[in-house]
C-alpha positions as CSV (number, residue, x, y, z in Angstrom):
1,X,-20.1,3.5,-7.6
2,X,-18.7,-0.1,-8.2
3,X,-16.2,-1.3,-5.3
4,X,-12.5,-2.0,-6.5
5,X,-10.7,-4.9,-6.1
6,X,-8.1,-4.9,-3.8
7,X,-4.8,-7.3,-4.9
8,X,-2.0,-7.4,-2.4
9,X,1.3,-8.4,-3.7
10,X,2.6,-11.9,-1.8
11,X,5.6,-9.6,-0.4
12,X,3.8,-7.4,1.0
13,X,1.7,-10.1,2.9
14,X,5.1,-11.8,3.7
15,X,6.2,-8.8,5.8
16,X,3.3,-8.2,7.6
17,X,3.2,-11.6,8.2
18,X,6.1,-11.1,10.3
19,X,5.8,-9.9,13.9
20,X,9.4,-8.6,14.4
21,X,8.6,-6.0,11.8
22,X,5.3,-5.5,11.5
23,X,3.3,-6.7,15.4
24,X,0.2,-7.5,15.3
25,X,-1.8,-3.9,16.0
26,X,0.1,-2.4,13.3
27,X,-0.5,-5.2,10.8
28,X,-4.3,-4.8,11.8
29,X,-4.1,-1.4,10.9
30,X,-2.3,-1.4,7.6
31,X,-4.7,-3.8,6.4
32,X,-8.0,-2.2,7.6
33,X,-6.1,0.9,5.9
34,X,-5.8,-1.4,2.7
35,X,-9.1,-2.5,2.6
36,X,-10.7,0.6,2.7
37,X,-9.5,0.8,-0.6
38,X,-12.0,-1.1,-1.9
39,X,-14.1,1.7,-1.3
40,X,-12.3,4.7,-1.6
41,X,-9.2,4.2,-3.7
42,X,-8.2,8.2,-3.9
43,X,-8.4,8.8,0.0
44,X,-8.5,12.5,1.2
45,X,-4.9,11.9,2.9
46,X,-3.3,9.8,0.1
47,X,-1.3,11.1,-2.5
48,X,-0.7,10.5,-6.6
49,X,3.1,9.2,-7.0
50,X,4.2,9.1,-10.9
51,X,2.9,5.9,-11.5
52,X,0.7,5.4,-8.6
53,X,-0.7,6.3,-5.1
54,X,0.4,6.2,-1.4
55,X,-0.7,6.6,1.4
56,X,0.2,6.6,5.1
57,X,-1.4,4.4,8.1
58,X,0.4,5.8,11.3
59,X,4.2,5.9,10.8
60,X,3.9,3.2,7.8
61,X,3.2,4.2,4.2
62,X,1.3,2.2,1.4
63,X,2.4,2.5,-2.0
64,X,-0.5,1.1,-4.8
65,X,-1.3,1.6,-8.4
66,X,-5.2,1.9,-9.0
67,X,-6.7,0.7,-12.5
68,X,-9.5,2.6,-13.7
69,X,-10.1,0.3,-16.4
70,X,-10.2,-3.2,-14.7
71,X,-11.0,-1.6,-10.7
72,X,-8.3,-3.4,-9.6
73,X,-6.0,-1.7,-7.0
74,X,-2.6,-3.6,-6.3
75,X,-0.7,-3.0,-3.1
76,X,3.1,-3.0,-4.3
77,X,4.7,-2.1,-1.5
78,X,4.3,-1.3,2.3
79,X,7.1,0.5,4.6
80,X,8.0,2.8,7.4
81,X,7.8,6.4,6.1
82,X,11.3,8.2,6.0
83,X,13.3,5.0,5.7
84,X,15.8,5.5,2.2
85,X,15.5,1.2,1.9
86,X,11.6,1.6,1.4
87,X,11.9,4.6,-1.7
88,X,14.8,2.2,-2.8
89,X,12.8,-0.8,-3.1
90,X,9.6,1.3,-4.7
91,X,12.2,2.7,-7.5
92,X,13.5,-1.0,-8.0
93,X,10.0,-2.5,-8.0
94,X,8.7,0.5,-10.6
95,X,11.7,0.8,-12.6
96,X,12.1,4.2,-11.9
């Protein structure tokens, strides 16, 4: 099986760029979470969304679209699960 491509949006590396929000162990793992992608782009624990995927690394969810035609999978979003502002942004960002 061919290995995916993994594109992060630049606002997504933004915030976990920053430490108040995001410190450095949690970063690490959001990342490792985001590059097992790569590999694996339907985890077991993740989840279809409407128009993409999600899935959760600790208390932090990861919201990507996966394209079967190109392997690309883009990272659109990452944010603490059960915060309204993070569902708010994803709707914004999609269109919904």
């Amino acid at each position: 099986m061919r290995p995916y491509a993994v594109v992060v949006d630049l606002d997504v590396l933004d915030e976990l760029d920053d430490v108040k929000r995001y410190p450095a162990k949690i970063a690490r793992q959001i990342l490792i979470k985001i590059l097992a992608l790569a590999s694996n782009p339907y985890p077991s624990d993740g989840k279809k969304i409407r128009e993409g995927c999600q899935v959760d690394s600790g208390e932090y969810r990861i919201y990507y679209h996966v394209d079967e035609e190109t392997h690309f999978v883009t990272v659109l979003l990452v944010g603490k699960r059960n915060d309204d502002e993070v569902y708010q942004r994803l709707r914004r960002k999609l269109g919904w």
